[in-house]
N, C-alpha and C positions, 0 to 999 in steps of 0.2 A: 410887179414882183416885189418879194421883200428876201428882206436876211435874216436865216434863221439865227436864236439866241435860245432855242429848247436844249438843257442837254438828253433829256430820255422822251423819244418821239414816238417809241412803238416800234412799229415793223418796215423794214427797205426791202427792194426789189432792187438786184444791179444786173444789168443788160448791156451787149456791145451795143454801138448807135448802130451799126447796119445791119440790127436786129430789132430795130425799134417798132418796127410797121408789126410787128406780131404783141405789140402791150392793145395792138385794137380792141380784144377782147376785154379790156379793162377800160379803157376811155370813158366810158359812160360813167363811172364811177365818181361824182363831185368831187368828193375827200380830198382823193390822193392830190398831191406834189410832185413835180418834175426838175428836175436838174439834171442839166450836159456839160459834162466836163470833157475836157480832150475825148475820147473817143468811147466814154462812157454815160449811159442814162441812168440816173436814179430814179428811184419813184417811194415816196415814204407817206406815212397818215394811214396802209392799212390798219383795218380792224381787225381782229382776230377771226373772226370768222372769216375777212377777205383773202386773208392771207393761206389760210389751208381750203378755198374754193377750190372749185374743177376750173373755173376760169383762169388763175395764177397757177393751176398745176399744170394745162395748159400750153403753159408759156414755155419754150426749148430758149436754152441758152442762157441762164439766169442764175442768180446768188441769191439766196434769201438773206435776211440779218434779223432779228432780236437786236434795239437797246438797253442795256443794263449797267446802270453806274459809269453812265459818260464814255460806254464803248460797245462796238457792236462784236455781238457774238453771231456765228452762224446758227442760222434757225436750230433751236432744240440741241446746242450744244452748249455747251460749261463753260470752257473756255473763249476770251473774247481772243480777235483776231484783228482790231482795226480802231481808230478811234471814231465818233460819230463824224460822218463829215459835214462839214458849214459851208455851203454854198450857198446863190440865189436860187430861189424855189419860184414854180409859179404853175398855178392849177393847170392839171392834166389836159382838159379842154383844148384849154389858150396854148400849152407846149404842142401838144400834138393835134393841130385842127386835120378836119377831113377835106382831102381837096378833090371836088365831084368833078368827074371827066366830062367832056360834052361828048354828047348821045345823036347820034345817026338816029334820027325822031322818025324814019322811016321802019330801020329794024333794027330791033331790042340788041346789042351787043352785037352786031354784026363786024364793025370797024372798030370801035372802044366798045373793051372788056372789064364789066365791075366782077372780081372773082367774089361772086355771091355761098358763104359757108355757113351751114348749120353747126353750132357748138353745144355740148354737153351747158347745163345753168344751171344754178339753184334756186333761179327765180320758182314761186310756187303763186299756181293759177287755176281755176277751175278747167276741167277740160269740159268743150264744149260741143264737139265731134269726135265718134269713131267709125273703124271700119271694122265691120263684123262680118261673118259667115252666112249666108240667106239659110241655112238648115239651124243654126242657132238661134237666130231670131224665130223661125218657123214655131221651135220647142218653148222658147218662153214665150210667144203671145197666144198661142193658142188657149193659156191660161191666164193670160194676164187682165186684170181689171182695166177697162177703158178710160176711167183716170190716169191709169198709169202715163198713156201714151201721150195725152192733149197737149203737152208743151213740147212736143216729140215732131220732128219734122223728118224726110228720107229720101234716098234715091238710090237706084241700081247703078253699080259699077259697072258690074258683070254677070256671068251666069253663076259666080259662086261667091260673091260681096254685094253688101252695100254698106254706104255711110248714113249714120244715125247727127243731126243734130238738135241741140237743145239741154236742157237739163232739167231736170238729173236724167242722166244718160242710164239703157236698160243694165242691169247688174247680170252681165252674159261677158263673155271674152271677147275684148277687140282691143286693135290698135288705138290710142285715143289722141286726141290732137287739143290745142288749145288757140285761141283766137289773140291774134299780135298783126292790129291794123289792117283785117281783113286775110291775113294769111292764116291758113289752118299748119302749124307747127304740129308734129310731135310733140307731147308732154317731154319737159324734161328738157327742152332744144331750142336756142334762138337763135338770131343771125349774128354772125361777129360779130358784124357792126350794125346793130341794133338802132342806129340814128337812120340808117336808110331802108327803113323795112316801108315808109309810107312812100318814098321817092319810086323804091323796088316796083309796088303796088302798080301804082300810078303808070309807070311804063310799059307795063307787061296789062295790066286791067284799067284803064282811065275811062271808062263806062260805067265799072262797078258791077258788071253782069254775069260778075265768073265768084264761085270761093278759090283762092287760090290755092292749090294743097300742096305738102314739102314732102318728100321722103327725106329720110336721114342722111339719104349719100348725095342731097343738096341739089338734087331733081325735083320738080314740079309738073303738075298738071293742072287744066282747068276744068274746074266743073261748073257747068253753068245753074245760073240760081232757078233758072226757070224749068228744070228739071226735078226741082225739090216740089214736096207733095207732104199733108200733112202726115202722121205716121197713124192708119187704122189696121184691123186687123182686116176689114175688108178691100182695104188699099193692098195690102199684104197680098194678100189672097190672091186677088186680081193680078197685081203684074208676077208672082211667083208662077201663075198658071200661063200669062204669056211667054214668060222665058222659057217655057217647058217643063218647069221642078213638076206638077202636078197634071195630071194627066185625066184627062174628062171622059 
């Protein structure tokens, strides 16, 4: 830990401590700095960009600050309110470490519960999976060049889905997803706690024979890998005429 001696440091974050377990969604963040004072957390060294994230907007319970001329103003306001505070500082990591529950290795959260949540991010990533309509896939392959597809992989959900993986993914409407350690995310979505997404994996898939897939409201399914098949149009063809869409 050191003592600060900055007078203008950027951007604070002030939070009660027994609101602390909700800065998770920032943890991962190197930069920041932590200080606990009597019954208060600080956290300072964001970026500009960190500070007006979906991650820190986020965050219930909380004081933004701007330093300007040796005093903190509330974010996006004129007047200061406080002077900078000098406390010991010490990386976000080491303040706030994650302490993993032991796991009933027989079943997944059955006794200890990790509350596993999907958060809005502005991380940006190729997506690598979607889920489309089997009637709009129907309408673009029936024209599409068979280049298109070769790095295209697929499988049946349902009688009215499937998921497309690969890239570049067909340019048709779906849900799209991105790859984070074997879990297929939502674009746009990670896990709070983003340190245990391989931990996650690992208890729920530790064969590796599943993709694991998220919806948004923090549910999963598995799909298994050995149901995926390259993506033709006569792959297409064939199982669209077994689930019934086409009729002989």
């Amino acid at each position: 830990m050191e003592k600060d001696t900055t007078n203008d440091i950027g951007y604070f974050l002030l939070t009660n401590t027994s609101h602390k377990d909700d800065l998770a969604a920032i943890r991962s963040w190197k930069n920041l700095r932590v200080a606990f004072v009597s019954d208060e957390v600080w956290v300072r060294d964001f970026t500009p960009t960190q500070i007006k994230s979906v991650e820190v907007k986020s965050i219930p319970y909380k004081t933004l600050y701007q330093s300007k001329n040796s005093k903190l103003h509330l974010l996006d306001s004129l007047l200061p309110e406080r002077n900078i505070p000098s406390f010991l500082w010490t990386p976000i990591e080491r303040a706030l470490p994650i302490a993993l529950p032991s796991f009933n290795h027989n079943f997944f959260g059955i006794q200890e519960k990790v509350p596993i949540k999907l958060v809005p991010t502005e991380t940006e990533a190729d997506a690598v999976a979607m889920i489309a309509s089997l009637s709009d896939m129907k309408a673009y392959l029936e024209t599409a060049p068979a280049i298109r597809l070769q790095k295209l992989s697929w499988a049946v959900l349902n009688r009215n889905d499937a998921i497309i993986l690969g890239k570049p993914l067909l340019p048709i409407v779906g849900e799209t997803f991105w790859n984070r350690n074997g879990h297929l995310l939502p674009t746009g979505y990670d896990f709070q706690l983003p340190i245990l997404s391989r931990y996650i994996q690992y208890k729920i898939n530790p064969d590796s024979m599943y993709w694991v897939m998220w919806n948004k409201n923090d549910t999963h399914f598995l799909l298994p890998k050995k149901d995926i098949e390259p993506l033709t149009l006569s792959s297409f063809r064939m199982t669209y005429l077994k689930i019934g869409k086409i009729r002989s």
